[in-house]
C-alpha positions in Angstrom: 7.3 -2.4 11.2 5.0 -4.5 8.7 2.9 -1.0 8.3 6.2 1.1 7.9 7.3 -2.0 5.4 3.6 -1.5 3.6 3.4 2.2 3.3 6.9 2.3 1.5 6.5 -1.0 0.0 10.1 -2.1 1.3 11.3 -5.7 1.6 12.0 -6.7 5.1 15.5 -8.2 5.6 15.3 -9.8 9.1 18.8 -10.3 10.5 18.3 -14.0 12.7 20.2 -12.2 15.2 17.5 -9.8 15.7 15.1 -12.0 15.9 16.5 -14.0 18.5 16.4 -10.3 20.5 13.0 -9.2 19.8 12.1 -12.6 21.1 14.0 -12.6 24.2 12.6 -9.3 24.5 9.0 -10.4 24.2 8.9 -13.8 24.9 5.0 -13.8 24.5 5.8 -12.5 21.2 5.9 -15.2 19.0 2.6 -15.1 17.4 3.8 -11.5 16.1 7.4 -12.8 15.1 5.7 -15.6 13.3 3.3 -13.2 11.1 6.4 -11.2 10.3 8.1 -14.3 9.3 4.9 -15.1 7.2 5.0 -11.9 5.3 5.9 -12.7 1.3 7.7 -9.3 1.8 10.3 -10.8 4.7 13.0 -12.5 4.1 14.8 -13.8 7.3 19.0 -13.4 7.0 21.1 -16.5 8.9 24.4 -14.7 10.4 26.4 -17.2 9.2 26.3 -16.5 5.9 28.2 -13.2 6.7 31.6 -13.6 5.8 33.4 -14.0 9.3 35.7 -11.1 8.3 33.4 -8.8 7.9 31.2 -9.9 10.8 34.5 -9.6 13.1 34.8 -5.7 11.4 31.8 -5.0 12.0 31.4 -6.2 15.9 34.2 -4.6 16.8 33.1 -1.3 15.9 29.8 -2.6 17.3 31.6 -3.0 20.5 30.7 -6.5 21.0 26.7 -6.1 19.9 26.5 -9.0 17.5 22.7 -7.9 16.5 24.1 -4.3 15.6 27.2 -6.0 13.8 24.9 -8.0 11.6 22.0 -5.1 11.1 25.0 -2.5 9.7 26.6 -5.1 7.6 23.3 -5.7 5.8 22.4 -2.3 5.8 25.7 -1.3 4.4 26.5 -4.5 1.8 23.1 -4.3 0.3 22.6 -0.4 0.8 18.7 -0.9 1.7 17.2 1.2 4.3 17.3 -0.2 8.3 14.2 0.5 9.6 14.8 0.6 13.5 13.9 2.9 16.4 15.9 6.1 17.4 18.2 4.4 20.1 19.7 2.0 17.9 20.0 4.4 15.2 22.6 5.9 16.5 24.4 3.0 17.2 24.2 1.6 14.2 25.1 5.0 12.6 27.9 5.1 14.7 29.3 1.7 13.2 28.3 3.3 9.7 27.8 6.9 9.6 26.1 6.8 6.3 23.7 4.2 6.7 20.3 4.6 5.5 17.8 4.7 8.5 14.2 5.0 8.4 12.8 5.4 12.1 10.3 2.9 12.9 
């Protein structure tokens, strides 16, 4: 992601959520969550700041996924690009059609 982030010099808006996934993913991944976190580029986005409105909204049209919930709303408040892989594009596109997606 950092090298997709680079080439098209793109701030990285990590939803906490999905953090918390990629590390329960990866569990030995911490060393390569922390050198994300350590990019000047990243900025790391606490879920509770999501109005609880819109966070209900948009995990009900996430069916539940509270990572996908938080990833659209950003992707859709702030209209920045998600950069994610194919699967959960289509999720997430699902919850937004229009959302800006650039595969990872």
């Amino acid at each position: 992601m950092l090298r997709v982030a680079r080439t098209h010099a793109l701030t990285l808006l990590v939803p906490d959520s999905a953090l918390y996934d990629a590390y329960d993913a990866r569990p030995n991944g911490g060393p390569a969550l922390a050198r994300l976190l350590s990019e000047p580029a990243t900025w790391l986005h606490d879920r509770a700041e999501v109005p609880s409105d819109a966070m209900n909204q948009f995990y009900n049209l996430a069916e539940g996924d509270t990572t996908a919930a938080h990833v659209a709303y950003l992707g859709s408040k702030r209209g920045w690009p998600v950069l994610t892989d194919k699967s959960a594009a289509t999720a997430l596109q699902r919850i937004v059609p229009d959302l800006w997606i650039v595969p990872a």
